[in-house]
PDB file of N, CA, C, O and CB in Angstrom:
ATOM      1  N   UNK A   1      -8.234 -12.146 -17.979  1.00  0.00           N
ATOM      2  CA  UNK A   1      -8.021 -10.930 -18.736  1.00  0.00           C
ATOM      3  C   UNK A   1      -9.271 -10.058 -18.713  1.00  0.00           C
ATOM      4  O   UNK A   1      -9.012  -8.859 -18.609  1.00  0.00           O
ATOM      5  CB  UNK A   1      -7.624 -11.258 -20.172  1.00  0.00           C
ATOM      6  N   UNK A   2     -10.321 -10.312 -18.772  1.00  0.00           N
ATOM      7  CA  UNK A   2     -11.963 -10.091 -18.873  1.00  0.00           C
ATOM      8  C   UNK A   2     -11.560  -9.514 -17.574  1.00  0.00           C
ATOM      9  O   UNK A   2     -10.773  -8.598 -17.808  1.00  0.00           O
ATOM     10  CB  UNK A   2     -13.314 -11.496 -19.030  1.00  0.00           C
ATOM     11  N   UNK A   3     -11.682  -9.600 -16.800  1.00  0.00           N
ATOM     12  CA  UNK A   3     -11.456  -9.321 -15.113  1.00  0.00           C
ATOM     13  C   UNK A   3     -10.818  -7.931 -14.639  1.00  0.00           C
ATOM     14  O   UNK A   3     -11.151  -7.040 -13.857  1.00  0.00           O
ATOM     15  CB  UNK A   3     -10.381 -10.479 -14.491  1.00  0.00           C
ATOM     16  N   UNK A   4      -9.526  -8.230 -15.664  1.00  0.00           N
ATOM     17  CA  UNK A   4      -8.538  -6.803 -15.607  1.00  0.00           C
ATOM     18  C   UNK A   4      -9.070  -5.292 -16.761  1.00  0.00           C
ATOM     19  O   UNK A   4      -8.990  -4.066 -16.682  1.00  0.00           O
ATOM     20  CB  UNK A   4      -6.678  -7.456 -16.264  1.00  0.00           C
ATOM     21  N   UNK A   5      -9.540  -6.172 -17.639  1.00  0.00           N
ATOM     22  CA  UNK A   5     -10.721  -4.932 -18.242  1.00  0.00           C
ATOM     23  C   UNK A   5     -11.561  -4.476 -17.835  1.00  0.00           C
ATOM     24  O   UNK A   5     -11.814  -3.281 -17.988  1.00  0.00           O
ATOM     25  CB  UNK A   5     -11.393  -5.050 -19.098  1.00  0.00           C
ATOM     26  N   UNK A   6     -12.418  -5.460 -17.041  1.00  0.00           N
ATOM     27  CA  UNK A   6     -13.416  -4.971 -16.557  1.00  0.00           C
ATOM     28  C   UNK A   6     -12.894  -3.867 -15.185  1.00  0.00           C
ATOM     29  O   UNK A   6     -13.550  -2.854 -14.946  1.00  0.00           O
ATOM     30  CB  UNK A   6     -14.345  -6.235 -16.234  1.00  0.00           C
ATOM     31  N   UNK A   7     -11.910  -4.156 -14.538  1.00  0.00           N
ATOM     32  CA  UNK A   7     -11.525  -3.361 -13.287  1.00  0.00           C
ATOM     33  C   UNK A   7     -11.131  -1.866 -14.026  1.00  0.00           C
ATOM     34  O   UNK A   7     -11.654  -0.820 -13.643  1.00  0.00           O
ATOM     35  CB  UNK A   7     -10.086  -4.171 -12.330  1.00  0.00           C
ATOM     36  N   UNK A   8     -10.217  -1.912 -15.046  1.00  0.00           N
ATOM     37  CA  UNK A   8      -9.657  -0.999 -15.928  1.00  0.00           C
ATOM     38  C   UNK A   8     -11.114   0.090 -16.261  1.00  0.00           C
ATOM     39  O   UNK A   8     -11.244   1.181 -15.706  1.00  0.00           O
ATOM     40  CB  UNK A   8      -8.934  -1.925 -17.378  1.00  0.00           C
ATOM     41  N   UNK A   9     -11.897  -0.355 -17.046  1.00  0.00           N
ATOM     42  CA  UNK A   9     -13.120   0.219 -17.133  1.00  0.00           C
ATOM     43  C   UNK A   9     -14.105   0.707 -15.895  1.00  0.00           C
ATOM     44  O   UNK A   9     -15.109   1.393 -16.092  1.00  0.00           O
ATOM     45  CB  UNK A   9     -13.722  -0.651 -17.833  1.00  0.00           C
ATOM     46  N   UNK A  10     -13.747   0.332 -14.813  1.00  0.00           N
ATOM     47  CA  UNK A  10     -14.431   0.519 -14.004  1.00  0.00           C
ATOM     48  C   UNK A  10     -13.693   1.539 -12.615  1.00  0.00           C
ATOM     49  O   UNK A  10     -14.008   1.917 -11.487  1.00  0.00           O
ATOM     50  CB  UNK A  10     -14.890  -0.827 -13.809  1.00  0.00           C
ATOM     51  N   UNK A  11     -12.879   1.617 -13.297  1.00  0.00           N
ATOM     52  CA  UNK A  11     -11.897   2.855 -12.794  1.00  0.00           C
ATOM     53  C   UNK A  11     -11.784   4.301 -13.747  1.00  0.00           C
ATOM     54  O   UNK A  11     -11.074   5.248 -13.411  1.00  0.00           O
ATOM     55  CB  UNK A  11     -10.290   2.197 -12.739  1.00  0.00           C
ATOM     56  N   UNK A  12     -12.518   4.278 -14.836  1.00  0.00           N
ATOM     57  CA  UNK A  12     -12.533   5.457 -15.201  1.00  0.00           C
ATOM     58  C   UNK A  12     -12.563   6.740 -14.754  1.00  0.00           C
ATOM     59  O   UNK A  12     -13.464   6.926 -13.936  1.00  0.00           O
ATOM     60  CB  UNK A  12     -13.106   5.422 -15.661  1.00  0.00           C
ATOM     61  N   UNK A  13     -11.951   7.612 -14.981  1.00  0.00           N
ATOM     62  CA  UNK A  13     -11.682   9.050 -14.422  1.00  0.00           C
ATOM     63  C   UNK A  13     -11.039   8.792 -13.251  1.00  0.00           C
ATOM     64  O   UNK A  13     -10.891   9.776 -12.525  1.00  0.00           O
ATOM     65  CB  UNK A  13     -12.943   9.981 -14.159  1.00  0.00           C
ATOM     66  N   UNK A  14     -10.622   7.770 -12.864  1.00  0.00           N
ATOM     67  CA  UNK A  14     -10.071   7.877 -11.437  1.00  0.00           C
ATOM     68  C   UNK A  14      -8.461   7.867 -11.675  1.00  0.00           C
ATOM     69  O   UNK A  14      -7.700   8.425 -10.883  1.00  0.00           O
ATOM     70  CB  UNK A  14     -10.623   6.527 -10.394  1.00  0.00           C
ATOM     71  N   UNK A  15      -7.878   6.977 -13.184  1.00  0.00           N
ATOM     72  CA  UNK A  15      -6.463   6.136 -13.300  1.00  0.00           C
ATOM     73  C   UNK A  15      -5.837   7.681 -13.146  1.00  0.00           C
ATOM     74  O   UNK A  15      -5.281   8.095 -12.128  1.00  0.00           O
ATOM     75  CB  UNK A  15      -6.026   4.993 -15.031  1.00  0.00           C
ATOM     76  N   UNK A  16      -5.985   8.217 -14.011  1.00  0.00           N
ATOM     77  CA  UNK A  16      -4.652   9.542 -13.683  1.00  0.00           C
ATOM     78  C   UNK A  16      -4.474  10.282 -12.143  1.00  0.00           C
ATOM     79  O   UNK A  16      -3.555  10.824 -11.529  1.00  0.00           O
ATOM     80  CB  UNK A  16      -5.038  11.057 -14.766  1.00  0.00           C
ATOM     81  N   UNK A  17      -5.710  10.014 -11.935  1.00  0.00           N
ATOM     82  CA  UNK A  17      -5.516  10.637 -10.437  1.00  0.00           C
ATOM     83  C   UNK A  17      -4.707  10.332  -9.651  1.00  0.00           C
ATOM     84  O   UNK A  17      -3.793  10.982  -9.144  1.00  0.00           O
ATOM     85  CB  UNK A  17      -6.396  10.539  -9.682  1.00  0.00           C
ATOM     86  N   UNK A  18      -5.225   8.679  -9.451  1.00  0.00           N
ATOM     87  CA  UNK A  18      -4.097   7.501  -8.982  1.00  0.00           C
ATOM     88  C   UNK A  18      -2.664   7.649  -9.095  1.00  0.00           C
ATOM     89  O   UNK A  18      -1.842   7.689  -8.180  1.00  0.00           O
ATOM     90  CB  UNK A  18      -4.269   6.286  -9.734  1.00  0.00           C
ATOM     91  N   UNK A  19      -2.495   7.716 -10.221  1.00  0.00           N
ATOM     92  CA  UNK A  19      -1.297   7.233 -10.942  1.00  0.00           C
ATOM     93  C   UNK A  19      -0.384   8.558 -10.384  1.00  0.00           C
ATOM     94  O   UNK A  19       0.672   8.506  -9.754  1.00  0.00           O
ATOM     95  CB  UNK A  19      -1.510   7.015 -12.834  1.00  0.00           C
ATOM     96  N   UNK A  20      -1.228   9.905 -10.876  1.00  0.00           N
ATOM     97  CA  UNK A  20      -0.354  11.329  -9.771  1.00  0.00           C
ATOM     98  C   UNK A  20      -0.322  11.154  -8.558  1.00  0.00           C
ATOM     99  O   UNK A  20       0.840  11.271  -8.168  1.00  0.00           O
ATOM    100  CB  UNK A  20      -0.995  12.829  -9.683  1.00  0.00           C
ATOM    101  N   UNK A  21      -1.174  10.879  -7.570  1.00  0.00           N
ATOM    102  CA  UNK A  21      -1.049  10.267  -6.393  1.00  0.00           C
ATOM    103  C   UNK A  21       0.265   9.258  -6.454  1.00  0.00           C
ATOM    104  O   UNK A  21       1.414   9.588  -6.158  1.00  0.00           O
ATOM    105  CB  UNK A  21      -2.401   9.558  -6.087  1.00  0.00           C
ATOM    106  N   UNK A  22      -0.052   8.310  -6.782  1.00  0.00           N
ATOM    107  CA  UNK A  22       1.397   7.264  -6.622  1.00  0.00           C
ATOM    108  C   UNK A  22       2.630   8.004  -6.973  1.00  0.00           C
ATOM    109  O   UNK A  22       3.554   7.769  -6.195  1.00  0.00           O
ATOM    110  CB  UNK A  22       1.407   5.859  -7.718  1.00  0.00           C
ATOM    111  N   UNK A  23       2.868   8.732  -7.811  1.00  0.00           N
ATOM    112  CA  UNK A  23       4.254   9.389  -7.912  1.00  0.00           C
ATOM    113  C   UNK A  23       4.560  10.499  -6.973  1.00  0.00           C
ATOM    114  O   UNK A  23       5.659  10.810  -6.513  1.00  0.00           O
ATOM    115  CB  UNK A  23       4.451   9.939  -9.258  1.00  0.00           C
ATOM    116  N   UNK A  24       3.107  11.181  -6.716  1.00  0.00           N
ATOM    117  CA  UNK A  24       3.608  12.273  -5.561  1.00  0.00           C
ATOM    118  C   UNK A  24       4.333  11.338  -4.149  1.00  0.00           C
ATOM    119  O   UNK A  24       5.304  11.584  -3.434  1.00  0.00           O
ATOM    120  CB  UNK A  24       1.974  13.324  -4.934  1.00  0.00           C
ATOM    121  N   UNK A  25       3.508  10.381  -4.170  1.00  0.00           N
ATOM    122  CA  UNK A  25       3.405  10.080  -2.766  1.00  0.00           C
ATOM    123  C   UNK A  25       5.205   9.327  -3.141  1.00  0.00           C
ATOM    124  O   UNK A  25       6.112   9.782  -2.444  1.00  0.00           O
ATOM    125  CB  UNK A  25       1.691   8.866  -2.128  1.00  0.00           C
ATOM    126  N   UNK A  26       5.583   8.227  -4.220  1.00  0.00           N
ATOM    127  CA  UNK A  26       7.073   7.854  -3.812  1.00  0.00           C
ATOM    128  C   UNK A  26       7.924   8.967  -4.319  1.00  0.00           C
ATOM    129  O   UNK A  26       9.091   8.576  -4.365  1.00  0.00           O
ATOM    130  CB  UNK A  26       7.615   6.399  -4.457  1.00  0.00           C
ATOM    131  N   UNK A  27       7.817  10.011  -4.657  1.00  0.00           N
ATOM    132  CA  UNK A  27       8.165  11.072  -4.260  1.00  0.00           C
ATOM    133  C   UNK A  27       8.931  11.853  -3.267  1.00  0.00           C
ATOM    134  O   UNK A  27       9.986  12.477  -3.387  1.00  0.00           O
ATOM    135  CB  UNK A  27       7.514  11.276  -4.256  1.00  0.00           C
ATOM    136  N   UNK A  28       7.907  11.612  -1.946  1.00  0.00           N
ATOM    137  CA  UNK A  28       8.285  12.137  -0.848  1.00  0.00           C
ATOM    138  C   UNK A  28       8.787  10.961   0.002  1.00  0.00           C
ATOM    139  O   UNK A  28       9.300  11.037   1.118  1.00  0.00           O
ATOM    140  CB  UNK A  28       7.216  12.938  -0.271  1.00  0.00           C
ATOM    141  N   UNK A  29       8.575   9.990  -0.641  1.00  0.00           N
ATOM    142  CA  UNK A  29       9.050   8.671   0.068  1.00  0.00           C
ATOM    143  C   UNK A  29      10.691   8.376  -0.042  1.00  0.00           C
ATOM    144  O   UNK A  29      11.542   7.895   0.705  1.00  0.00           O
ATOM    145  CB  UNK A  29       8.226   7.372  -0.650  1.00  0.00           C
ATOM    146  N   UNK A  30      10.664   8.867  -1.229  1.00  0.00           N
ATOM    147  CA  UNK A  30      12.475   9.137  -1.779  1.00  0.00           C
ATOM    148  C   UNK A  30      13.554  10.106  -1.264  1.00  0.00           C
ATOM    149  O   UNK A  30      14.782  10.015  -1.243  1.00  0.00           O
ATOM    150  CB  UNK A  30      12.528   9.655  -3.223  1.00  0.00           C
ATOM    151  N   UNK A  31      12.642  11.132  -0.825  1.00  0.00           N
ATOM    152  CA  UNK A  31      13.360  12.601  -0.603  1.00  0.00           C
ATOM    153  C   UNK A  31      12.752  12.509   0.821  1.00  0.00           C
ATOM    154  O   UNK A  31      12.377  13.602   1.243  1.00  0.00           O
ATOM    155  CB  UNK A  31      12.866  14.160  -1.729  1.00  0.00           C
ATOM    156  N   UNK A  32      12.494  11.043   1.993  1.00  0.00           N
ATOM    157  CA  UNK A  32      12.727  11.497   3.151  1.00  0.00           C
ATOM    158  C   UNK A  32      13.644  10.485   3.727  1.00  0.00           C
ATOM    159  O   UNK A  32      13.623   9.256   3.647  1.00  0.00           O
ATOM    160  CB  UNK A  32      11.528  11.762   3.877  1.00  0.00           C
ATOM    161  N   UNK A  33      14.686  11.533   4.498  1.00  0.00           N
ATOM    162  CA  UNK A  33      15.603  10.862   5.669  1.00  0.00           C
ATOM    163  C   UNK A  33      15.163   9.865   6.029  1.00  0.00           C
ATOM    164  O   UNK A  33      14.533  10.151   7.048  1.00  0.00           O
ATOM    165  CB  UNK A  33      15.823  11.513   6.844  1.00  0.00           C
ATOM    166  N   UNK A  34      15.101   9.075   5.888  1.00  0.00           N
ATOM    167  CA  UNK A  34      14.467   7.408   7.083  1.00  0.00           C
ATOM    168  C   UNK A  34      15.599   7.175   8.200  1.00  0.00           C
ATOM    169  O   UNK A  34      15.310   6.309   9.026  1.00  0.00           O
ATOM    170  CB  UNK A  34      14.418   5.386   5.972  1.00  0.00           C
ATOM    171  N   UNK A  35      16.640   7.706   8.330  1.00  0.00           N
ATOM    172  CA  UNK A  35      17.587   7.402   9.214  1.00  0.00           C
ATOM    173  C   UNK A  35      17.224   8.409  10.465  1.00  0.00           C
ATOM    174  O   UNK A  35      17.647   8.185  11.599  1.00  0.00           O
ATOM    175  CB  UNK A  35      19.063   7.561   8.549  1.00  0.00           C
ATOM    176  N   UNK A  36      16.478   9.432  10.173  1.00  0.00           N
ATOM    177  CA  UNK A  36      15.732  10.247  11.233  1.00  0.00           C
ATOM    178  C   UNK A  36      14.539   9.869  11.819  1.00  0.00           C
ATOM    179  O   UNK A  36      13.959  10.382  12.776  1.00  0.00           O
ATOM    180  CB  UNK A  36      15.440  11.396  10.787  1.00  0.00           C
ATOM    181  N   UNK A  37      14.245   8.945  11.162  1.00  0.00           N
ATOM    182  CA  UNK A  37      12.492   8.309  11.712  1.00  0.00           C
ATOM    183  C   UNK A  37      12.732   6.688  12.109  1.00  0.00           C
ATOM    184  O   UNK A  37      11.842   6.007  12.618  1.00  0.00           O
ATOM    185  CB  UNK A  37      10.994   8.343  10.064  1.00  0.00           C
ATOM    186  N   UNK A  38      13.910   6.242  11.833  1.00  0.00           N
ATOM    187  CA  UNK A  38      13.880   4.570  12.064  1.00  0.00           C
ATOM    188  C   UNK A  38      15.297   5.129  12.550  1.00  0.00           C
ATOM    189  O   UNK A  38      15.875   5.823  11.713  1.00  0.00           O
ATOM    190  CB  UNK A  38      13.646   3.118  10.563  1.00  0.00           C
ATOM    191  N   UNK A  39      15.997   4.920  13.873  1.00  0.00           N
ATOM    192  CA  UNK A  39      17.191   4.455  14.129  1.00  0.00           C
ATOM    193  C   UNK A  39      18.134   3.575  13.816  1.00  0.00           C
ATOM    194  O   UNK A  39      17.718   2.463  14.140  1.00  0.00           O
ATOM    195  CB  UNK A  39      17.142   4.308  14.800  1.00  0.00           C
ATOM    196  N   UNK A  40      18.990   3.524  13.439  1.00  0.00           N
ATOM    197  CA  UNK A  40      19.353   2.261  12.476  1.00  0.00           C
ATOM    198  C   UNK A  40      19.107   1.024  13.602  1.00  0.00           C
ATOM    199  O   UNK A  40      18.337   0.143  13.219  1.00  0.00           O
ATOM    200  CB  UNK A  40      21.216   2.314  11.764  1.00  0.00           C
ATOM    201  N   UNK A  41      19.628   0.887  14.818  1.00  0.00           N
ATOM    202  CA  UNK A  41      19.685  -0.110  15.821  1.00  0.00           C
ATOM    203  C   UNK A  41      18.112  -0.544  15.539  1.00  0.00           C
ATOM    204  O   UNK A  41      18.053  -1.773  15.568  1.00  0.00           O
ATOM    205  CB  UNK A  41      20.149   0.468  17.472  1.00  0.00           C
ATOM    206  N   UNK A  42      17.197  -0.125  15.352  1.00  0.00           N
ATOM    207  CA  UNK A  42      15.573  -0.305  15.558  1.00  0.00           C
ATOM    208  C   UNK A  42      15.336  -0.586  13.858  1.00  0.00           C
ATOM    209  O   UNK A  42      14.180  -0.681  13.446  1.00  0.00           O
ATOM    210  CB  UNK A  42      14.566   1.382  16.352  1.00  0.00           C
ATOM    211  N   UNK A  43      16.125  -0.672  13.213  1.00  0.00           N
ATOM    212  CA  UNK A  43      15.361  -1.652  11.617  1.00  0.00           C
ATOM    213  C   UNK A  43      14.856  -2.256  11.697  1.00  0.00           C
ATOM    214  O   UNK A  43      13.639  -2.200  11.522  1.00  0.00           O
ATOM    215  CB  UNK A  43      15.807  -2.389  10.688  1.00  0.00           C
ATOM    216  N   UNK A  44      15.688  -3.476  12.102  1.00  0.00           N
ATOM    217  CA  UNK A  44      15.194  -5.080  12.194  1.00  0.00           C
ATOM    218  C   UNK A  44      13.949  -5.110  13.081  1.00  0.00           C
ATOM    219  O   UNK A  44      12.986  -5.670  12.558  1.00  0.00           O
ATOM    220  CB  UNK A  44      16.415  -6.164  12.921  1.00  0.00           C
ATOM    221  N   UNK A  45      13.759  -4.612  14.347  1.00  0.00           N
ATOM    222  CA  UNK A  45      11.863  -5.008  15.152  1.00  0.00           C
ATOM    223  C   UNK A  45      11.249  -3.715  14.339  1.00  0.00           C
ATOM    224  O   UNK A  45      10.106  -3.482  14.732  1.00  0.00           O
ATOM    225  CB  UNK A  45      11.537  -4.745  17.619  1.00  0.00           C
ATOM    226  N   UNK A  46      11.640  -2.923  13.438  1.00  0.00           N
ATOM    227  CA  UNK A  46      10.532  -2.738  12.990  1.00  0.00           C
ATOM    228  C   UNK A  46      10.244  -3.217  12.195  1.00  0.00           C
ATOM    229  O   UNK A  46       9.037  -3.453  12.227  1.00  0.00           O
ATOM    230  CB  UNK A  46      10.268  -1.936  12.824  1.00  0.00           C
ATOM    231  N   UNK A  47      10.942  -3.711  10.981  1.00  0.00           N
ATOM    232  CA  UNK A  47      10.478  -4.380   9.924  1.00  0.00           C
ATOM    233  C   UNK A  47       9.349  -5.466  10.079  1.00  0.00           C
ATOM    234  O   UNK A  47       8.298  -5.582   9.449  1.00  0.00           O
ATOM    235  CB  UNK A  47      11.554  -4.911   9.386  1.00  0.00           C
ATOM    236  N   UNK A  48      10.029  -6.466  11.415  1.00  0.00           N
ATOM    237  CA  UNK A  48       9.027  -7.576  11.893  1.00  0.00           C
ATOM    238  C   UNK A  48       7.831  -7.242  12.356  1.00  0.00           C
ATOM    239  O   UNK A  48       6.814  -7.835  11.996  1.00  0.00           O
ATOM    240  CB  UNK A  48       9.497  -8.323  12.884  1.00  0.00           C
ATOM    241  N   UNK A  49       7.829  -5.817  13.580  1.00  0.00           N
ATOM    242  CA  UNK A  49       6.531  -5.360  13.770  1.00  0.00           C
ATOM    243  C   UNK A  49       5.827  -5.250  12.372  1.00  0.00           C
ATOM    244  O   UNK A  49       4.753  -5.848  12.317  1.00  0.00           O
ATOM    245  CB  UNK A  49       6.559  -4.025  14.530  1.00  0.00           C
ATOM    246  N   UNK A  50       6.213  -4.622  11.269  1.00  0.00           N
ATOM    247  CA  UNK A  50       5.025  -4.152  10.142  1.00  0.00           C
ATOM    248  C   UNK A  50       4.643  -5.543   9.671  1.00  0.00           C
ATOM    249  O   UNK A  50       3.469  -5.912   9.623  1.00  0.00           O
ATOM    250  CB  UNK A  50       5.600  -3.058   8.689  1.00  0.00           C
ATOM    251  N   UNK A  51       5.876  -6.451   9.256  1.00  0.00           N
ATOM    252  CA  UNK A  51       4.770  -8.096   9.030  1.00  0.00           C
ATOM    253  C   UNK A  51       4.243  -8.593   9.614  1.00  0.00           C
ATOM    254  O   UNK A  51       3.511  -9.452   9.122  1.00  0.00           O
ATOM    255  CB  UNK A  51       5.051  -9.209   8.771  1.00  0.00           C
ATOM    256  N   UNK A  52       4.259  -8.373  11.164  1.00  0.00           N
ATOM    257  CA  UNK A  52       3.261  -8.892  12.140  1.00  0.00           C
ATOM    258  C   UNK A  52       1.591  -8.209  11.719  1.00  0.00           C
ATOM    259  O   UNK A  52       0.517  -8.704  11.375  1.00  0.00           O
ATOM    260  CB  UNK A  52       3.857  -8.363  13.824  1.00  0.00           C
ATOM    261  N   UNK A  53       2.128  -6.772  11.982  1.00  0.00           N
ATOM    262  CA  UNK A  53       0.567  -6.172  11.430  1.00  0.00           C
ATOM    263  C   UNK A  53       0.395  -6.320  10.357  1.00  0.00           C
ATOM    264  O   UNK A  53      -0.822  -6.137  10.343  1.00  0.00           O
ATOM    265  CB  UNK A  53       0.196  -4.830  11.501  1.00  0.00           C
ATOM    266  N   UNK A  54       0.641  -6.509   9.424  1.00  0.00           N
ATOM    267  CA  UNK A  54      -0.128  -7.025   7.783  1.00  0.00           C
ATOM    268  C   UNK A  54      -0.636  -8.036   8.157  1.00  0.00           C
ATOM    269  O   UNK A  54      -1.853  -7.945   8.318  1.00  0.00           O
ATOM    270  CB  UNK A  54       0.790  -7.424   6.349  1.00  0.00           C
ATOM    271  N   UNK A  55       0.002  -9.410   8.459  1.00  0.00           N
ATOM    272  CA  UNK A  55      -0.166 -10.762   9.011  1.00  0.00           C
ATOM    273  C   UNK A  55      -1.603 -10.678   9.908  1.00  0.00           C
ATOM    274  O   UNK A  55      -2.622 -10.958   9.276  1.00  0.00           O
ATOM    275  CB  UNK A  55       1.248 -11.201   9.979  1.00  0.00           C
ATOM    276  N   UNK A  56      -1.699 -10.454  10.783  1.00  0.00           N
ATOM    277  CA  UNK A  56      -2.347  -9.771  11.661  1.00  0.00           C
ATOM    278  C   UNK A  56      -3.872  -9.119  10.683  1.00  0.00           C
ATOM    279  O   UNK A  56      -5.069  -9.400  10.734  1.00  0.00           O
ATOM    280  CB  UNK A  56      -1.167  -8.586  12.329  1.00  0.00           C
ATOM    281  N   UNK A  57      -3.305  -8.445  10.101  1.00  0.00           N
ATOM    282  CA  UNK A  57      -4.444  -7.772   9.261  1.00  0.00           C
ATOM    283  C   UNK A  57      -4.676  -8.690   8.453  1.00  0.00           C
ATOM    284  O   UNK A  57      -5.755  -8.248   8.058  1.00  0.00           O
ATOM    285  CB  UNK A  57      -4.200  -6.470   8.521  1.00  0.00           C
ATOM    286  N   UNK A  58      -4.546  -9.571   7.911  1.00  0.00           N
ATOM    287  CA  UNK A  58      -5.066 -10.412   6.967  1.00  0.00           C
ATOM    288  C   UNK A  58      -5.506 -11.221   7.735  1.00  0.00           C
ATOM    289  O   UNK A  58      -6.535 -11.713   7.271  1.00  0.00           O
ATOM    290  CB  UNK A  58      -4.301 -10.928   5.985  1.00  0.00           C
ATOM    291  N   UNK A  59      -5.221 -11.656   8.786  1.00  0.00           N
ATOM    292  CA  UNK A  59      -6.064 -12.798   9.634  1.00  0.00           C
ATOM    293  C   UNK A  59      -7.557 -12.311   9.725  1.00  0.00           C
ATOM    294  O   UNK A  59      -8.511 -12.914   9.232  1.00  0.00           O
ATOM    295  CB  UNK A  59      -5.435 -13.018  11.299  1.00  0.00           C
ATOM    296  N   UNK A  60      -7.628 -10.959  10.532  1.00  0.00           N
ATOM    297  CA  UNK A  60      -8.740 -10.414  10.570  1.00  0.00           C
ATOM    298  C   UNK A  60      -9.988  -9.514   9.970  1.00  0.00           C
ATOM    299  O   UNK A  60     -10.954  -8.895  10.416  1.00  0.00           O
ATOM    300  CB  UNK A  60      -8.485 -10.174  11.102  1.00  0.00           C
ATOM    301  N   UNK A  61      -9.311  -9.854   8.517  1.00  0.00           N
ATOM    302  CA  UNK A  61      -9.923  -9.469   7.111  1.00  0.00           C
ATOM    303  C   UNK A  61     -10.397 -10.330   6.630  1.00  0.00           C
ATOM    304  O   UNK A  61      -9.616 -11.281   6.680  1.00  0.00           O
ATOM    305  CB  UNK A  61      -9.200  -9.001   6.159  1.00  0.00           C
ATOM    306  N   UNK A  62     -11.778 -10.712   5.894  1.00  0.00           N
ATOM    307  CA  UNK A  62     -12.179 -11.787   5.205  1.00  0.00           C
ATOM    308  C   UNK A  62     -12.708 -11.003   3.697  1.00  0.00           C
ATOM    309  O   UNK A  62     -13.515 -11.627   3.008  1.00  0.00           O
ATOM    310  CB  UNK A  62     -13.380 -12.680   6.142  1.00  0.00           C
ATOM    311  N   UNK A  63     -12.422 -10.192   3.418  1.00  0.00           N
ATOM    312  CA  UNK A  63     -12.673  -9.554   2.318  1.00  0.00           C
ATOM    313  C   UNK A  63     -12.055 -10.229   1.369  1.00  0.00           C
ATOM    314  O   UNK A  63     -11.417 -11.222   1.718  1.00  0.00           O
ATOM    315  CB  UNK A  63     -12.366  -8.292   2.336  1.00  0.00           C
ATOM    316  N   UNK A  64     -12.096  -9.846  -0.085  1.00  0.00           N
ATOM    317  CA  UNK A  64     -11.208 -10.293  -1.235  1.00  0.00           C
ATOM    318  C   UNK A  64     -10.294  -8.929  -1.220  1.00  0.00           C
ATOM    319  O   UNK A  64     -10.846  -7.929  -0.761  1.00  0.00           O
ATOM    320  CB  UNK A  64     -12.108 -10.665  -2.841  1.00  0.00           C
ATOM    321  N   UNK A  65      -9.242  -8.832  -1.582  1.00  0.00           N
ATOM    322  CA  UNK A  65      -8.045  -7.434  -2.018  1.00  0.00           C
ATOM    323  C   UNK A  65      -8.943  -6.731  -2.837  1.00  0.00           C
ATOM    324  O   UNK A  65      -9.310  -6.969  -3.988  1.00  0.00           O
ATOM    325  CB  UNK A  65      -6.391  -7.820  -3.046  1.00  0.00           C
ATOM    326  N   UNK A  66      -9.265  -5.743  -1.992  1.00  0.00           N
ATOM    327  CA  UNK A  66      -9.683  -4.576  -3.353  1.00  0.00           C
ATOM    328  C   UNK A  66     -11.427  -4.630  -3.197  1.00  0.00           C
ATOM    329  O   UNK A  66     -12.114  -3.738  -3.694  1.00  0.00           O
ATOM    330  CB  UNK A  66      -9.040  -5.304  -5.409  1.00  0.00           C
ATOM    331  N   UNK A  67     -11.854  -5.444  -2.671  1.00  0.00           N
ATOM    332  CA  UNK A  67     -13.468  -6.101  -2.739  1.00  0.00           C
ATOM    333  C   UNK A  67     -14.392  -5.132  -1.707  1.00  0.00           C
ATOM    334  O   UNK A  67     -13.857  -4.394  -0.879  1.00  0.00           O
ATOM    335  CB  UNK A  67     -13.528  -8.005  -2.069  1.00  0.00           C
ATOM    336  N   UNK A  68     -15.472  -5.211  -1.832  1.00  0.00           N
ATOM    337  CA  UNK A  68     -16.301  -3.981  -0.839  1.00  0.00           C
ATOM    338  C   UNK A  68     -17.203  -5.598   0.277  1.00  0.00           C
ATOM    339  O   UNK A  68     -17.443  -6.756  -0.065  1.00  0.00           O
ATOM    340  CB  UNK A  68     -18.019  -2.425  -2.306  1.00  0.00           C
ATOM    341  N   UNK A  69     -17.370  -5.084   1.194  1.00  0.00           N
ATOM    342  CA  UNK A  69     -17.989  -5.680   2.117  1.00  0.00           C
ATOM    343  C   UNK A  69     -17.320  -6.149   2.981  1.00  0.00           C
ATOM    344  O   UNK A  69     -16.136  -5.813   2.968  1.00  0.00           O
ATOM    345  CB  UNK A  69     -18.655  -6.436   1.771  1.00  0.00           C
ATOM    346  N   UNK A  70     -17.880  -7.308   4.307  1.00  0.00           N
ATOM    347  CA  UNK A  70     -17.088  -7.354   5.091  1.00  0.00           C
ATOM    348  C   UNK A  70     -18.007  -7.152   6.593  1.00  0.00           C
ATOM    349  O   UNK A  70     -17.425  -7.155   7.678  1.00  0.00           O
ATOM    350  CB  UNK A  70     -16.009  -6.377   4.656  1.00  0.00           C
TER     351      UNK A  70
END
């Protein structure tokens, strides 16, 4: 809990920014066609391509989530 305060506090002046950011952004995430940018036939290898690259990206990340260095 100490941990999540301390992050909380240490985000000052930044949370509202964020937080407008996050709604703008699913926002436009809501109000776009995806059937114009993903073919329906092409769902499925893309879905797997994006867990490959996360997967992928976490292999070659040794950071902590959120952590500076590296």
């Amino acid at each position: 809990m100490n941990r999540i305060l301390g992050t909380l506090r240490a985000t000052k002046g930044w949370r509202t920014l964020a937080v407008s950011l996050a709604i703008s952004v699913a926002g436009a995430l809501q109000s776009t066609d995806w059937t114009t940018l993903v073919p329906e036939d092409r769902v499925g290898p893309v879905m797997v391509g994006i867990g490959v690259l996360m997967a992928v990206l976490r292999v070659v990340t040794d950071g902590p989530v959120g952590g500076k260095g590296g």
